[in-house]
C-alpha positions in Angstrom: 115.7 90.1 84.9 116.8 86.9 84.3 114.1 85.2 86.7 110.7 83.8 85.2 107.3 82.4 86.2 104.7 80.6 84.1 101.5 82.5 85.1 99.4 80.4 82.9 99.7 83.0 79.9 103.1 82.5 79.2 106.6 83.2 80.1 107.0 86.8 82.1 109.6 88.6 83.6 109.7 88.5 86.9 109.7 92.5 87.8 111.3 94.1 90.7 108.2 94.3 92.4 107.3 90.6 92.1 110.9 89.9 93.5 110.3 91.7 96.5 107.2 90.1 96.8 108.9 87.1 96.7 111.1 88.0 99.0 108.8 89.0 102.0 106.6 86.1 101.2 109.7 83.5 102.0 110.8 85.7 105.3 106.6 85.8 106.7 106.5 82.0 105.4 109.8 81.3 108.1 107.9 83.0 111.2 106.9 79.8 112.7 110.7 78.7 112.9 112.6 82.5 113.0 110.8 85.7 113.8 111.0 87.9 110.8 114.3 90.3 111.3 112.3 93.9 111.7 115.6 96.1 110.2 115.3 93.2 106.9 111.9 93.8 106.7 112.0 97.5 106.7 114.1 97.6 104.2 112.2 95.1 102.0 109.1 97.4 102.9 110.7 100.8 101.8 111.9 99.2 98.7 108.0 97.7 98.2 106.7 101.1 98.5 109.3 102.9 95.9 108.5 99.6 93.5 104.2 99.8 93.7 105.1 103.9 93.1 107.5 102.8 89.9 106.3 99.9 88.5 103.6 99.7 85.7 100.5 98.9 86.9 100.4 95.6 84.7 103.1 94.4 87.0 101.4 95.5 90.2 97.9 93.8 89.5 100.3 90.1 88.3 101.1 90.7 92.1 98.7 92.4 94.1 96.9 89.6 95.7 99.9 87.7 96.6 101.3 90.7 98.2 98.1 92.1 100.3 98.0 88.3 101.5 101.4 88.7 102.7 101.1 92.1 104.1 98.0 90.8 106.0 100.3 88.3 107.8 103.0 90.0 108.7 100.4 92.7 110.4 99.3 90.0 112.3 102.2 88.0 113.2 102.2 91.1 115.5 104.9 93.8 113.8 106.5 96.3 115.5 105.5 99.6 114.8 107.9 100.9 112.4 107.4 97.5 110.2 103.3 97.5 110.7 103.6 100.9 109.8 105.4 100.7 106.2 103.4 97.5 106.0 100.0 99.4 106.5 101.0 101.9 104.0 102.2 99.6 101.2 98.8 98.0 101.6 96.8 101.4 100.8 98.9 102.3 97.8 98.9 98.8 96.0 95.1 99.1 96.4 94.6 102.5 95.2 97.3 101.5 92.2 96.1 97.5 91.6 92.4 96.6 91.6 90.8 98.6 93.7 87.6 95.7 94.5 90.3 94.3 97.0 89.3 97.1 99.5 86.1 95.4 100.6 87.7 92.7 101.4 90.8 94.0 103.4 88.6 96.0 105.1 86.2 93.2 105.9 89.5 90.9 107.2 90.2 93.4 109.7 87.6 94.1 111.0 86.9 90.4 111.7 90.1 90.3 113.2 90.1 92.9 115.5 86.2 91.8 116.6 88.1 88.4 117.5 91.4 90.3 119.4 92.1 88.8 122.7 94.4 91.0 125.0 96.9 88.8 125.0 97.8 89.7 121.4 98.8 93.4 121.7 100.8 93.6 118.9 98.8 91.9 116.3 95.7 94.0 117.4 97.8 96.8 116.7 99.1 96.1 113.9 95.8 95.5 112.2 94.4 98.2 113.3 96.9 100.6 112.0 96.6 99.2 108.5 92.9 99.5 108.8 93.2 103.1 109.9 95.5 103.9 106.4 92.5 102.0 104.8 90.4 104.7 105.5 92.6 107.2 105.4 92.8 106.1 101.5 89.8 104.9 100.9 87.3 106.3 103.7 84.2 107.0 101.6 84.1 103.7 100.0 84.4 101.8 103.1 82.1 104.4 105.3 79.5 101.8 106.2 81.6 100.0 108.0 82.6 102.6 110.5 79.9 101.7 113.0 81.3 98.0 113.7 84.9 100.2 113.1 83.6 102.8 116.7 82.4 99.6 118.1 85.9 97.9 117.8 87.5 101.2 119.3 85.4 100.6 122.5 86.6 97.5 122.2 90.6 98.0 122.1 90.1 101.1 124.8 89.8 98.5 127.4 93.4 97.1 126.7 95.8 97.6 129.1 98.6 98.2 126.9 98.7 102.0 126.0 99.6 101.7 122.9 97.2 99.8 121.8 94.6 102.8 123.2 96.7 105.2 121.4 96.4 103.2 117.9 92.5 102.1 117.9 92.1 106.5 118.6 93.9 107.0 115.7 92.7 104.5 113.5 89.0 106.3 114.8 91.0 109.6 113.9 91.3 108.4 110.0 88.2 106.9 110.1 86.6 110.1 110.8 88.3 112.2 108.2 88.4 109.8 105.7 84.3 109.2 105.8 84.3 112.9 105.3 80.7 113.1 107.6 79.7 111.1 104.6 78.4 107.7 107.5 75.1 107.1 109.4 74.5 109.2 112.6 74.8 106.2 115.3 78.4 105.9 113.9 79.5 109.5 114.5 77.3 109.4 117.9 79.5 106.0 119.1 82.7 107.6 118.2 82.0 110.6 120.2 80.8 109.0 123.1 83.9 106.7 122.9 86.2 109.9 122.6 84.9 112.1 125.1 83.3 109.2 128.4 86.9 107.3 127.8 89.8 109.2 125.7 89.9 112.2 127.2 90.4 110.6 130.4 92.2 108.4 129.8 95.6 107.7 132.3 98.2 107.8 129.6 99.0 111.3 128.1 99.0 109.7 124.6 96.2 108.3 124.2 94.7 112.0 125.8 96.7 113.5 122.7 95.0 111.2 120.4 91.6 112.2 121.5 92.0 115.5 121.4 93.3 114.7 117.7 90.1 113.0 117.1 88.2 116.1 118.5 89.6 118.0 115.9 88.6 116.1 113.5 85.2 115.5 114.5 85.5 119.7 113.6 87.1 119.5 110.6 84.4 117.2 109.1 81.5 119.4 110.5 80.7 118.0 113.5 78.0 115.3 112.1 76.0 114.1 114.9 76.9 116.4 117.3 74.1 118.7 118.7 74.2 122.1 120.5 74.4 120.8 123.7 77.1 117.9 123.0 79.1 120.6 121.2 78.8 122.7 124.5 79.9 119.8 126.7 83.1 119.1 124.7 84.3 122.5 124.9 84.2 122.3 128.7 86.0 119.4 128.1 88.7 121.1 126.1 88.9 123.9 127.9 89.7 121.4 131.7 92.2 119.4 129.3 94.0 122.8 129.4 95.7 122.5 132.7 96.9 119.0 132.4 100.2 118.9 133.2 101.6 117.5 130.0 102.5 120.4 127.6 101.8 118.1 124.4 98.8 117.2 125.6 97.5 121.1 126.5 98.1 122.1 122.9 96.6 119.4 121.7 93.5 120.2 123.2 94.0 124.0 122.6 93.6 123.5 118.6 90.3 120.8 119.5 88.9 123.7 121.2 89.6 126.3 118.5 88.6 123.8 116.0 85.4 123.6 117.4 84.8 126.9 118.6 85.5 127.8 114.7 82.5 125.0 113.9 79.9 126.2 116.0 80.1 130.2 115.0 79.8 128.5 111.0 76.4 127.5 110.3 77.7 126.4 106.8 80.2 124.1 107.8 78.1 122.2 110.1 77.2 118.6 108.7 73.9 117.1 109.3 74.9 112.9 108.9 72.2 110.6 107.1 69.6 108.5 109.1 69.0 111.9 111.6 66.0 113.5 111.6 66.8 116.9 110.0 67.7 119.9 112.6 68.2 123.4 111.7 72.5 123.9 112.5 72.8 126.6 115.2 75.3 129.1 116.2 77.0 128.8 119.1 76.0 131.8 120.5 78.8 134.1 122.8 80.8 130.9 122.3 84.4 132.5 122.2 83.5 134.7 125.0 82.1 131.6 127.1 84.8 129.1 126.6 87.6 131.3 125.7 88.1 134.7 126.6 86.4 134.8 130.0 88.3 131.3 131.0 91.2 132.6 130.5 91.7 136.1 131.4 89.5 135.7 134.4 89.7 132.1 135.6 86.4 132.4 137.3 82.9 130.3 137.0 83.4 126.9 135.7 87.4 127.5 134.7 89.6 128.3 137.7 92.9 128.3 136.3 96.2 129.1 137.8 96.8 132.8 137.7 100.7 131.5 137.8 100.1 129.5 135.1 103.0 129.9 132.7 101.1 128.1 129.6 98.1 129.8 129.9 99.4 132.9 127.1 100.6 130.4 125.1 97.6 128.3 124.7 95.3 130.9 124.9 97.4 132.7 121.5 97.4 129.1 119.7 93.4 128.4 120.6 92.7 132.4 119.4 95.2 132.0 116.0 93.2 127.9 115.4 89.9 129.8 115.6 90.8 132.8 113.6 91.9 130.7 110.9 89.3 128.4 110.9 85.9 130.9 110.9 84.8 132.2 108.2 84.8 136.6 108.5 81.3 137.8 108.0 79.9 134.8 110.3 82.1 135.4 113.3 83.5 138.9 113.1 82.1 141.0 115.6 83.1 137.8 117.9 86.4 137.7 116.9 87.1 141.4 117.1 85.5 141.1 120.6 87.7 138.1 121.5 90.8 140.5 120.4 89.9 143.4 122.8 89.9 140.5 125.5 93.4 139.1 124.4 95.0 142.4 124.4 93.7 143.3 127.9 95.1 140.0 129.0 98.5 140.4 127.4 99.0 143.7 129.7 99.2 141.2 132.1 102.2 139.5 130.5 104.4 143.1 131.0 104.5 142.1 134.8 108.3 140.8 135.5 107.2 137.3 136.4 105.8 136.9 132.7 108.3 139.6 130.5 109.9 136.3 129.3 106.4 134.9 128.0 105.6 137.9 126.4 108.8 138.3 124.4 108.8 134.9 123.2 105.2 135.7 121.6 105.8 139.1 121.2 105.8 138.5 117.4 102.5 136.2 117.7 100.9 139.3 119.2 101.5 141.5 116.5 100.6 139.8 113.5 97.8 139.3 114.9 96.8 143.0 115.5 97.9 143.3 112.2 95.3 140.6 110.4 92.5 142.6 112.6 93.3 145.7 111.2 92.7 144.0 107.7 89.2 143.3 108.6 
């Protein structure tokens, strides 16, 4: 290109990722007199990302500071979503791509941010929060020891009015989780699961309900660290009420929590004791899928009275059965599983009645490739 800058070591061409650089720099420099246009800044943010995944990395690091800074201000000049997210994003990957020391210090920036949030800024809170979710999405482990102040800034932005503020600080607690890998110190893991289960799961809007129950799942995912017997016990009963809520998103969400989990406690091996806990032997959730699955649902007695009209109740009870299966290992949970299978089928002759036939076609092929993956074992 024909545009230059002295850096100090000489004359260098100004690359396509400096000029977009550049670029956004002028429009977040303006914000006091125009609000940045959110289509021109989309734009300018796609083309960012496609550049930091193109350009040689030389070119990156000449930039990279000058661009976080810039990124950082736009997040909290209080971006729409769309913009904060492609914003958030291009902050991971010229991090992971750059110097990767500037992680600490991102992190750091949020998080004294967010600590400082008042209510009235929505929309910056937000937006720093999502980028601080990608963070550890990218970067998790390195940052891990941050994720108690992280759960404690969750509380935090759960007491915001605005929903979608809620919904964001859960799924920024949703990376966190996954990205730390059970890797963090046990108060963390026992804050975040008090926050999910006393506040998200209850929570009035149905989004923020489907973002707990994502977080849930990946409390499973990455062995349940910090979570005892009893806890574990506890959240399934959870999962198993969330069931009958009367949003359909929100009941499968809940559906693959509770086979996630289910799937943890029959696998001693996946179970993750977190550091700064006194050790505990892992133990098995003992009749587990009988407790909190079969006899729920095929009998809606004791604890769980469900609807015997319910129309979703097949349907979850096939996408919590098929989570589970997939998720436990054979030889640790077969004889349950096989068990479980008996206890489907019986309640799948309920499905031939006329008021269900429609149900029962529609997962009709479900049923079946099922029967045929138990035959295999």
């Amino acid at each position: 290109m024909a545009m230059a800058k002295n850096f100090g070591t000489g004359n260098v061409h100004l690359s396509r990722f400096g000029v977009l650089v550049a670029q956004l720099e002028s429009i977040v420099a303006s914000a006091a007199h125009k609000p940045p246009d959110p289509l021109l800044c989309f734009d300018l943010l796609s083309d960012l990302i496609s550049a930091i995944e193109e350009d040689p990395k030389e070119s990156i690091l000449l930039w990279q500071r000058k661009c976080e800074d810039t990124l950082y201000s736009l997040l909290v000049l209080g971006a729409r979503r769309p913009v904060r997210h492609l914003a958030s994003v291009a902050m991971a990957k010229i991090i992971l791509k750059g110097d990767g020391i500037s992680i600490y210090s991102r992190a750091s920036s949020l998080q004294g941010f967010l600590s400082d949030g008042k209510k009235s800024e929505a929309q910056k809170v937000s937006g720093a929060a999502q980028c601080l979710g990608e963070l550890y999405r990218y970067f998790g482990r390195r940052i891990v020891s941050g994720l108690l102040e992280t759960t404690n800034i969750v509380v935090k932005l759960l007491k915001f009015s605005e929903d979608f503020v809620r919904q964001e600080a859960l799924h920024m607690l949703r990376n966190a989780l996954e990205g730390s890998g059970g890797s963090a110190n046990s108060a963390a893991y026992t804050e975040a699961f008090r926050a999910i289960t006393r506040i998200g799961v209850v929570d009035k809007s149905f989004t923020v309900r489907i973002a707990a129950a994502r977080c849930l799942k990946a409390f499973a995912n990455i062995g349940g660290p910090g979570i005892g017997l009893g806890e574990l016990e506890n959240c399934l009963s959870l999962c198993v009420k969330a069931l009958e809520d009367p949003v359909k998103f929100v009941r499968d969400a809940f559906a693959e929590a509770l086979g996630a989990l289910l799937a943890l406690g029959m696998n001693l091996d996946a179970q993750v004791q977190p550091r700064g806990k006194s050790h505990i032997t892992p133990k098995k959730l003992e009749g587990g899928l009988q407790k909190h699955l079969s006899i729920p649902f095929i009998k809606g007695t004791g604890t769980y009275k469900f609807s015997k009209t319910s129309a979703s109740r097949p349907c979850l009870l096939i996408l919590t059965y098929r989570w589970s299966k997939s998720k436990v290992l054979f030889g640790q949970g077969e004889k349950d599983l096989k068990s479980m299978y008996l206890n489907v089928y019986s309640f799948f002759r309920l499905l031939t009645q006329k008021k269900f036939k429609s149900i029962y076609m529609l997962i009709y092929p479900t049923i079946i490739i099922s029967t045929v993956n138990f035959k295999s074992l």
